[in-house]
C-alpha positions as CSV (number, residue, x, y, z in Angstrom):
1,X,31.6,-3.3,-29.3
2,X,33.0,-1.8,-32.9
3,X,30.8,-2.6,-36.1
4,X,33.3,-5.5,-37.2
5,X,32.7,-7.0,-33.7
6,X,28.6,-7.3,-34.4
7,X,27.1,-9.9,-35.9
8,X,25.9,-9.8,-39.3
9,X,22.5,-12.0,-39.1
10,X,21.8,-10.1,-35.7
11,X,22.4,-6.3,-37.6
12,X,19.8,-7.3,-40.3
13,X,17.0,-8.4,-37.9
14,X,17.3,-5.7,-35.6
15,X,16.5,-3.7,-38.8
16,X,13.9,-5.7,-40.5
17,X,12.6,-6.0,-36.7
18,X,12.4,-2.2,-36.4
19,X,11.4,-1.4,-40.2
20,X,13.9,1.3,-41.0
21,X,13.7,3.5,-44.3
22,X,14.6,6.5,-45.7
23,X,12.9,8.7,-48.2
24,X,13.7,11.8,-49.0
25,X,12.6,14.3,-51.3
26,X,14.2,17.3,-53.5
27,X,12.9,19.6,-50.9
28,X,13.8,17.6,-47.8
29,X,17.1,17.2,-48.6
30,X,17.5,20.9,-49.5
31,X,16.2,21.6,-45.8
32,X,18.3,19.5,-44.1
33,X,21.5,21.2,-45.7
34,X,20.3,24.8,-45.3
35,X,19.9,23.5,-41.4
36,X,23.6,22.3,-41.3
37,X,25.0,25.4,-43.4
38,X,23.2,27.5,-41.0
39,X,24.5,25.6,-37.9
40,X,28.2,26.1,-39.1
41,X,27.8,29.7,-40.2
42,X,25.9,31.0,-37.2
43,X,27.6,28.3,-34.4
44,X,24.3,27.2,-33.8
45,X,23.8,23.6,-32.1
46,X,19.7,23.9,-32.2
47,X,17.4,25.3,-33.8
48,X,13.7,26.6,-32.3
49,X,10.6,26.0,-33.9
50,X,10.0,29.4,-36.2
51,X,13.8,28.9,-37.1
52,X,12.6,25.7,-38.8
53,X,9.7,27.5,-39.8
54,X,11.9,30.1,-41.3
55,X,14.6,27.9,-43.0
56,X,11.4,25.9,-44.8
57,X,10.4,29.0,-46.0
58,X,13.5,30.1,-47.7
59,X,14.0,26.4,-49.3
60,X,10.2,26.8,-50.9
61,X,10.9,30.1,-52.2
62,X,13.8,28.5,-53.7
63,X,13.0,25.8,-54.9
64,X,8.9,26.4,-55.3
65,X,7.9,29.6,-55.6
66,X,4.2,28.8,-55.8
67,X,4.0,26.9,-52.7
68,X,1.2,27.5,-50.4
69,X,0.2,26.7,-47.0
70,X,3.9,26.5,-46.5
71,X,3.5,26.4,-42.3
72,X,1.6,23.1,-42.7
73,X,3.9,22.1,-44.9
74,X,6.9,22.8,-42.9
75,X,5.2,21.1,-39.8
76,X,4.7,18.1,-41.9
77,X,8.6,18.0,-42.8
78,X,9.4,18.6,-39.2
79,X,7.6,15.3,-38.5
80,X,8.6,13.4,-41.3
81,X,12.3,13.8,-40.8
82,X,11.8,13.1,-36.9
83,X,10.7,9.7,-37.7
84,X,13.4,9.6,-39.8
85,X,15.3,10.1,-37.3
86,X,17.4,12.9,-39.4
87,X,16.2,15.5,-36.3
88,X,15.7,15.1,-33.0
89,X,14.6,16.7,-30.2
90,X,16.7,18.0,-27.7
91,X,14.8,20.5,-25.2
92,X,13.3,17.7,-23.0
93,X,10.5,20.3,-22.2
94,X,7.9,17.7,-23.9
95,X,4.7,19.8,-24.6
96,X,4.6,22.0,-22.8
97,X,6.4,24.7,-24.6
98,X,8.1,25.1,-28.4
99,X,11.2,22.7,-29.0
100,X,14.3,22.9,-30.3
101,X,15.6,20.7,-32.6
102,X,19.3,19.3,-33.7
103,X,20.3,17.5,-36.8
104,X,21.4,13.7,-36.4
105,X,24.6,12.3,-37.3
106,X,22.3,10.4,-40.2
107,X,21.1,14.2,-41.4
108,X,25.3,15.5,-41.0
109,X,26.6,12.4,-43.3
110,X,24.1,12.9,-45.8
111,X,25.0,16.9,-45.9
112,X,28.7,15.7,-45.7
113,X,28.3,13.5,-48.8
114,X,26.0,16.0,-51.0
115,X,28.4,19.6,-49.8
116,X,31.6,18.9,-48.1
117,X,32.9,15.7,-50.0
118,X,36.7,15.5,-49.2
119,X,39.0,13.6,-52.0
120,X,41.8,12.1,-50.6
121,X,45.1,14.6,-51.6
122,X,48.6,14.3,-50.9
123,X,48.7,16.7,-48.3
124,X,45.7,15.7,-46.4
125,X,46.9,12.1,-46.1
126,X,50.5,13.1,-45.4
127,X,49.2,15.3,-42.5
128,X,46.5,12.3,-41.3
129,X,49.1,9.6,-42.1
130,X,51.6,11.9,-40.0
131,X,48.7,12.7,-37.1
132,X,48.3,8.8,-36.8
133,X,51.8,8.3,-36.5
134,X,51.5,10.6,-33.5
135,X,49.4,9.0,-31.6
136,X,50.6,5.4,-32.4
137,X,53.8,6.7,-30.7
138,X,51.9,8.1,-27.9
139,X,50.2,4.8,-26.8
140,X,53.3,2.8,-27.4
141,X,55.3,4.7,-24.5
142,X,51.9,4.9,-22.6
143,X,51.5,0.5,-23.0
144,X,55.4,0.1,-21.9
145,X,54.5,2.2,-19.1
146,X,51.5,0.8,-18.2
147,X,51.6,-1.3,-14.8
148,X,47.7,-1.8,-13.8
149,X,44.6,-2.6,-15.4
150,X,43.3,1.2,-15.4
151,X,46.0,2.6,-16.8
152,X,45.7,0.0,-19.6
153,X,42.4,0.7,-20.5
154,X,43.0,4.6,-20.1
155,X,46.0,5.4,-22.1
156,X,45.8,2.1,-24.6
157,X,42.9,0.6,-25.2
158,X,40.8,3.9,-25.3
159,X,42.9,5.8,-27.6
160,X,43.0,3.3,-29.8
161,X,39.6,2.5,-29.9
162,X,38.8,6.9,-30.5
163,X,41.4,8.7,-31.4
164,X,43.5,6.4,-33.5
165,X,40.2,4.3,-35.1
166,X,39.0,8.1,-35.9
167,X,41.8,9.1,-37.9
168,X,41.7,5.6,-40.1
169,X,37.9,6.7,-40.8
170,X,38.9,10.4,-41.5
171,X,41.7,8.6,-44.5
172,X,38.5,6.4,-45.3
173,X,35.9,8.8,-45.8
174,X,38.7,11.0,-48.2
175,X,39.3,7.6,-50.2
176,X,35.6,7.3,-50.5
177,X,35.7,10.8,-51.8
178,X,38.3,9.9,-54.4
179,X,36.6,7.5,-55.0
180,X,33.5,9.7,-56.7
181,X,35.2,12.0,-57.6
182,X,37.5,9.1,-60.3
183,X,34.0,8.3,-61.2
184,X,32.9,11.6,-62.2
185,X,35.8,12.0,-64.1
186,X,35.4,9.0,-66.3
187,X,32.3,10.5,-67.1
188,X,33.5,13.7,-67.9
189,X,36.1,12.2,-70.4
190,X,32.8,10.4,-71.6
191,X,30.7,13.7,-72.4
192,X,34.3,15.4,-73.6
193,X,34.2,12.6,-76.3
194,X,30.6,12.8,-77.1
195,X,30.4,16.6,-77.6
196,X,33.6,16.6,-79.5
197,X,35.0,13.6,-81.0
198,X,39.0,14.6,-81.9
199,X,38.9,18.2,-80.2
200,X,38.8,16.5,-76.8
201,X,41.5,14.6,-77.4
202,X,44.6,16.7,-75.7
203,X,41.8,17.3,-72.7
204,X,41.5,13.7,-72.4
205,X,44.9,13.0,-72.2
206,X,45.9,16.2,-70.0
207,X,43.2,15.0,-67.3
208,X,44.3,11.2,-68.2
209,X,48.0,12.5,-67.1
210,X,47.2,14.5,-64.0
211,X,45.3,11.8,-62.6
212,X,47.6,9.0,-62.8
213,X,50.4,11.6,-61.5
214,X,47.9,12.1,-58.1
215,X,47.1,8.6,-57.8
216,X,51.1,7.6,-58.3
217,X,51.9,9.9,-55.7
218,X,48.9,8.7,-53.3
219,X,50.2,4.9,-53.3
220,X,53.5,6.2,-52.7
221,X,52.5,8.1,-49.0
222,X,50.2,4.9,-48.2
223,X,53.1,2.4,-49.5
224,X,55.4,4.6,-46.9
225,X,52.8,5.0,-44.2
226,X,51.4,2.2,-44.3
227,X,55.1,0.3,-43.2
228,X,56.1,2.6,-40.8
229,X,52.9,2.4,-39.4
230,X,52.8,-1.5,-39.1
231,X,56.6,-1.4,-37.7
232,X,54.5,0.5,-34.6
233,X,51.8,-1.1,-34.1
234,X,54.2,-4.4,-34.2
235,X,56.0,-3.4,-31.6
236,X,52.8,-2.5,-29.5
237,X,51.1,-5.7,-30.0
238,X,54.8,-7.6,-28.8
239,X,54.5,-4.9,-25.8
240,X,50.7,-6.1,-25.3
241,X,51.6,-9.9,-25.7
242,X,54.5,-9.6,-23.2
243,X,52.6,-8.0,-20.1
244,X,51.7,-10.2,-17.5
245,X,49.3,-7.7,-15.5
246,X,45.5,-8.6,-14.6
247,X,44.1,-6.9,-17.5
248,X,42.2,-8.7,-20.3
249,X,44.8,-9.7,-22.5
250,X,42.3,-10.8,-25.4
251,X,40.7,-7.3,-25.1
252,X,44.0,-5.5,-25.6
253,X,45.2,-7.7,-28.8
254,X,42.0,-7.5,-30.3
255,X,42.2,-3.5,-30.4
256,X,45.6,-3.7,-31.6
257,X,44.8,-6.3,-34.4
258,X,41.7,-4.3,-35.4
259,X,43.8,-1.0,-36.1
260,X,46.0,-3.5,-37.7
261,X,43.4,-4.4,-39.8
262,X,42.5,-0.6,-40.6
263,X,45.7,0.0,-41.7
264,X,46.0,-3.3,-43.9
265,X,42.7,-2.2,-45.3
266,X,44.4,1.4,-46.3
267,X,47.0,0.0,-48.0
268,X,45.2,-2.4,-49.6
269,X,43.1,0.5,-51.1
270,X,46.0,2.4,-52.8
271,X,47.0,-0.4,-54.6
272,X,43.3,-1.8,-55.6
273,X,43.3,1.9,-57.3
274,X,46.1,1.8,-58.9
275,X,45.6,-1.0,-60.8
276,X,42.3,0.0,-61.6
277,X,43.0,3.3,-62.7
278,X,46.4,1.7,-64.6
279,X,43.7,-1.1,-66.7
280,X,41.6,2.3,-67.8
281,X,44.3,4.6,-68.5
282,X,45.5,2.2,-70.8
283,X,42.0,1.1,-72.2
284,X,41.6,5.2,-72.9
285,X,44.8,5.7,-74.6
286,X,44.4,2.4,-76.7
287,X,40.6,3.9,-77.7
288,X,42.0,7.2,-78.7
289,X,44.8,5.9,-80.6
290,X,43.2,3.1,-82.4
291,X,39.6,4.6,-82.7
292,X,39.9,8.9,-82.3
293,X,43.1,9.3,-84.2
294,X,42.3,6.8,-87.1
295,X,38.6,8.0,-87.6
296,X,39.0,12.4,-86.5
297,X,35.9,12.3,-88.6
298,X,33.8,9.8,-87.3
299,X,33.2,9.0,-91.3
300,X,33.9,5.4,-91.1
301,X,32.3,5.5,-87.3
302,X,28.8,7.2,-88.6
303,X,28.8,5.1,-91.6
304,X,28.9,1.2,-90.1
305,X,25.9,2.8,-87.3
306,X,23.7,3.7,-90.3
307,X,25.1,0.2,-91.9
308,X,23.9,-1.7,-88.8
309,X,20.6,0.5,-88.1
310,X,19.3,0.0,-91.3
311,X,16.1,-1.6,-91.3
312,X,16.6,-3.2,-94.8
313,X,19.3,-4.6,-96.4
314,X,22.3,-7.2,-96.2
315,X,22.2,-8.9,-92.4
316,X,25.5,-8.7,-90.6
317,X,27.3,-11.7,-89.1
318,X,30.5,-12.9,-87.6
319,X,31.7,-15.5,-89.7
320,X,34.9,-17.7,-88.6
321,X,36.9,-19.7,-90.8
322,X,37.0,-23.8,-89.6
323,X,40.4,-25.5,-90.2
324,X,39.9,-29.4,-90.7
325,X,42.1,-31.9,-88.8
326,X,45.5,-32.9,-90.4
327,X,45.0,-36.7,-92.0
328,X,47.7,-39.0,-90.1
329,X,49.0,-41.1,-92.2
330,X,50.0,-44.0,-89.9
331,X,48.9,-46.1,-86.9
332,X,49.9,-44.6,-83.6
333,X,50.7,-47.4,-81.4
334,X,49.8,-45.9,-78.0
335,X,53.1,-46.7,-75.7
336,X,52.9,-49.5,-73.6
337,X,52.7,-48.6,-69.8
338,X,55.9,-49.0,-68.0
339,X,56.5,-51.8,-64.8
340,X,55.1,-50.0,-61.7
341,X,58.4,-49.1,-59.8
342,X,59.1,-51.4,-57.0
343,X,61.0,-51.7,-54.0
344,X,62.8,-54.5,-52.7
345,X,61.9,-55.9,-49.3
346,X,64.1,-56.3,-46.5
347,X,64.5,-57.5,-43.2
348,X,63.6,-54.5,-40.5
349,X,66.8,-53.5,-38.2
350,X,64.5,-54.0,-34.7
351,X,61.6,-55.3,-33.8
352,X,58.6,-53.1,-34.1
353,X,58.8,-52.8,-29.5
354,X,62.2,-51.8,-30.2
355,X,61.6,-48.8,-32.8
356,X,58.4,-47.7,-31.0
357,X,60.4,-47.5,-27.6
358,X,63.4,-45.1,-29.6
359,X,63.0,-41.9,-28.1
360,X,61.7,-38.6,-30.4
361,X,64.4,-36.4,-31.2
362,X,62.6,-33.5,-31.7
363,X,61.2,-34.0,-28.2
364,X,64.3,-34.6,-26.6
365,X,65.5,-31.4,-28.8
366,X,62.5,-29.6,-26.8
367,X,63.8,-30.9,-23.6
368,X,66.9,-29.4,-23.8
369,X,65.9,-25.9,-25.4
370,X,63.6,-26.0,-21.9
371,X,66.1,-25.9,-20.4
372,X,68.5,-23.7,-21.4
373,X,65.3,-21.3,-21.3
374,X,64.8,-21.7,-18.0
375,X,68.7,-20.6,-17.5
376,X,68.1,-17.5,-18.6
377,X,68.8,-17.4,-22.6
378,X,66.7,-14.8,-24.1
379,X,68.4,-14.7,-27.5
380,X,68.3,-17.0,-30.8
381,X,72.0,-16.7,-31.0
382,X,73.1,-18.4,-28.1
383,X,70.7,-20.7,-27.5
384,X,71.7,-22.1,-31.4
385,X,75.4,-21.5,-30.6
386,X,74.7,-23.8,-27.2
387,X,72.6,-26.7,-28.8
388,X,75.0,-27.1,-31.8
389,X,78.5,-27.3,-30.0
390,X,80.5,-30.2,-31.2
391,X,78.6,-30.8,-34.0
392,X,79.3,-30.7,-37.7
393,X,78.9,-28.0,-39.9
394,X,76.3,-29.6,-42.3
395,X,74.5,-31.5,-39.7
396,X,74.5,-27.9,-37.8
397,X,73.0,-25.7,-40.5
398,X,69.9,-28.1,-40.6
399,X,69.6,-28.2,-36.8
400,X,69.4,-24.3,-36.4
401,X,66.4,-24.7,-38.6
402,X,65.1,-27.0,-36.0
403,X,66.0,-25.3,-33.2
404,X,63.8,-22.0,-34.6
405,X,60.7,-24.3,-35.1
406,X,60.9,-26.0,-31.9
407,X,61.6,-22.5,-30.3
408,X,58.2,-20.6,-32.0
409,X,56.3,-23.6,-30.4
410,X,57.1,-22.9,-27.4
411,X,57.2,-19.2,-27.0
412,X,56.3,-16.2,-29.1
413,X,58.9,-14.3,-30.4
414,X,58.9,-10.5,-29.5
415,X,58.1,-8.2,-32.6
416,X,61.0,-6.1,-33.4
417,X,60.5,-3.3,-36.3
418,X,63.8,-4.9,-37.7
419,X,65.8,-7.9,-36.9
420,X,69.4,-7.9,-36.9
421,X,71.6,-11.3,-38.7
422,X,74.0,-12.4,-36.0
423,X,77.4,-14.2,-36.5
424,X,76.7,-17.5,-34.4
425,X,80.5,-18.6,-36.1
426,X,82.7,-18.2,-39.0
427,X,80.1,-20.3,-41.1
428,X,77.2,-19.8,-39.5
429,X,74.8,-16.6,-39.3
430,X,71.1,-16.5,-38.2
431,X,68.3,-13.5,-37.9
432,X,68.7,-12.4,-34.0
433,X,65.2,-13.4,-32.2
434,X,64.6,-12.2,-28.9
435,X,62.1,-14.1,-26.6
436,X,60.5,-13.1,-23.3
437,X,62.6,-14.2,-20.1
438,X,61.2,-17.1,-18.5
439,X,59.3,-16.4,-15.8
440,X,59.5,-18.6,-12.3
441,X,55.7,-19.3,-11.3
C-alpha cells in the first residue's frame, strides 16, 4: 500500500497512539552527519560501539571544547537517538557483547536535507526525465507481452510501483531543493538591499535574470516530458484496460493512474513556479525602478521613517476625498414589467399511450451499433460510414455526433498517443477511434 493509498485519520492515530517526536540538538545533529559522512567516505554500513564513541568525541571537540565526561555523554546520545529511532541496532547479538549500529532512513533524510541538498537543473531532469522515459518504454513492451498473472505483477506492476515511482521522487526531492534554494535567494536579494541600497542594484537584477532564465528553461523540459510521458503511460493504461487475463484489473489501473498522477503533479509544479517566480520578478523590478532608482539616497526614504517614528508632532492619516451623489432632476418612472411570454395551447398529435409506446431512438440507435459491433467493426470510420448510408448530409453530421456518444457508452475507446482524422466522404471527416474487438463469451 503507497502513502496516497493510507488513510489520513488512521496515519494520525497511529501516531498520536505511539507518541512520536523529534528533538534534536546542535550537537546531535552534528553527530548524526559526521556518522553519515563517515559511512560514505569509508564504505562503512555500521559502526561499533568506540566508533560512536570516537565520532562523539570529535563532534565535542568541535563544537565544545570544554566538555567533560564526554563517554557518558556519548552513551546518553547513543540512547537518545535510538529512541528516536535515528539509529538502530543491527548485530542481533543482544547483550551479550558490544553492538553495532546503522543510521535510519529518518537520520539519512535529515543529513540529506542539512549536506547533500540537490536543486533541480536542467541536466539532472533531462537525464531523470530521459531515465523515466526508459523505463516507461520498458514496461509497455513487457504489459503487451504479458499473458499470465505473474508475469503481470513481475514486469508491470512491480516496476512501476519501484523503479518508475523512484525516479518521480528523485525529480521531487530536486524540486524540493529548488524550492530552498528560490527561497534563499529572495533573501539574499533582501540582505543585498539592506547592506547597500543602489550598489546592489545590477546584482539584483543579474541574479533576478539568471533565475528566470533556469526556471524558463526548467518548465520547458517538464512541459516536454511531461507530454511525452503521458502519450506512454496512455497507451499502457489502454494496454492494461484491454487485457482480459485473471489478474486484478483494478490493481493494474490503479498503478498506472498513480504514476499518472506523479507525473500530473510534476508538471503541475513547473508551472506553479513560474508564475510565482514571474509575480516576484516583476514585484522586484517595479521596487527598484519606482523605489531604488528614484531615492539612490534613501534621503526621502530616511526622512518619512524619522517623520513617522517621531514621538511628537503632527499625526499621520490617510485621508480620502468623498464625492456627493449627482441631484436628478426628474422623476424616474421605473418601467412597467412586460406581459409574461405565453404560449398558445394546442391539441396533442396522440394520445399520451400512443407517445409513451413510440420507441427511443437513441436506443434503437444502440441496437444497431450492437450489432454491427458484434460483426466485427473495430473502427469509428466505418461504423459512422454504415449507420449514416442513405441519409442526408445535415441530418448526417448530427448523427455522427450521436453515434460517438452512444459508442463511449458502450465501450472504452483504446488510448492512442495521436488520433488520426479520417475521410468517412467528400463532406464528411471524423477523428479515427479504435475500439477493442468484441469478444464471443
Amino acid at each position: 500500500m503507497t502513502a496516497s493509498d493510507r488513510d489520513p485519520k488512521q496515519v494520525l492515530a497511529l501516531l498520536a497512539e505511539q507518541k512520536l517526536s523529534l528533538e534534536l540538538s546542535t550537537l546531535d545533529l552534528c553527530f548524526i552527519t559526521l556518522l553519515a559522512l563517515k559511512s560514505e567516505q569509508l564504505n562503512l554500513s555500521a559502526f561499533g560501539e568506540e566508533q560512536l564513541g570516537d565520532a562523539f568525541e570529535q563532534v565535542c571537540l568541535a563544537l565544545e571544547p570544554s566538555t567533560e565526561n564526554v563517554k557518558a555523554r556519548a552513551t546518553h546520545a547513543l540512547r537518545r537517538l535510538r529512541e528516536q529511532r535515528l539509529l538502530a541496532r543491527v548485530d542481533g547479538a543482544g547483550v551479550r557483547r558490544a553492538g553495532e549500529y546503522a543510521l535510519t532512513r529518518l537520520a539519512t533524510g535529515i543529513v540529506d536535507f542539512y549536506v547533500h541538498s540537490e536543486p533541480l537543473t536542467r541536466e539532472s531532469l533531462t537525464l531523470l526525465s530521459r531515465t523515466l522515459m526508459l523505463s516507461l518504454t520498458e514496461v509497455l513492451a513487457a504489459a503487451r507481452e504479458a499473458r499470465d498473472p505473474e508475469a503481470w505483477q513481475a514486469r508491470v506492476i512491480a516496476p512501476l510501483r519501484i523503479t518508475v515511482s523512484d525516479l518521480v521522487r528523485g525529480i521531487e526531492a530536486r524540486q524540493r531543493g529548488l524550492d530552498l534554494e528560490q527561497e534563499d535567494f529572495q533573501r539574499r536579494i533582501s540582505q543585498l538591499l539592506s547592506a547597500d541600497w543602489f550598489g546592489s542594484l545590477e546584482q539584483c537584477q543579474a541574479l533576478l535574470e539568471s533565475t528566470a532564465s533556469t526556471l524558463r528553461e526548467l518548465n520547458e523540459v517538464l512541459l516536454r516530458g511531461s507530454h511525452e510521458l503521458q502519450a506512454l503511460l496512455q497507451d499502457l493504461l489502454g494496454v492494461v484496460t484491454a487485457d482480459d487475463t485473471d489478474a486484478d484489473d483494478d490493481e493494474r489501473e490503479r498503478a498506472v493512474m498513480h504514476v499518472i498522477e506523479q507525473v500530473d503533479r510534476i508538471g503541475a509544479w513547473g508551472q506553479s513556479r513560474q508564475q510565482a517566480w514571474t509575480e516576484y520578478y516583476e514585484y522586484v523590478h517595479r521596487y527598484l525602478q519606482d523605489v531604488v532608482r528614484f531615492d539612490p539616497a534613501r534621503a526621502l526614504t530616511e526622512r518619512l521613517k524619522k517623520l513617522l517614528l517621531a514621538p511628537e508632532g503632527r499625526a499621520y492619516s490617510l485621508t480620502l476625498a468623498h464625492a456627493p451623489a449627482l441631484g436628478v432632476l426628474r422623476e424616474v418612472k421605473p418601467p412597467e414589467n412586460p406581459p409574461p411570454v405565453r404560449r398558445p395551447k394546442r391539441e396533442p398529435d396522440a394520445e399520451p399511450e400512443a407517445r409513451a409506446a413510440a420507441p427511443d431512438p437513441d436506443q434503437l440507435m444502440m441496437e444497431r451499433i450492437e450489432a454491427f459491433l458484434a460483426a466485427g467493426v473495430t473502427e469509428l470510420s466505418e461504423l459512422t460510414q454504415r449507420m449514416t448510408e442513405g441519409l442526408p448530409d445535415a441530418e448526417r453530421f448530427v448523427a455522427a455526433g450521436r453515434i460517438a456518444k452512444l459508442l463511449a457508452r458502450i465501450t472504452r475507446p483504446l488510448a492512442r498517443g495521436e488520433r488520426p482524422w479520417v475521410v468517412v466522404d467528400q463532406n464528411l471527416a471524423i477523428e479515427q477511434w479504435q475500439v477493442p474487438e468484441k469478444r464471443s463469451v
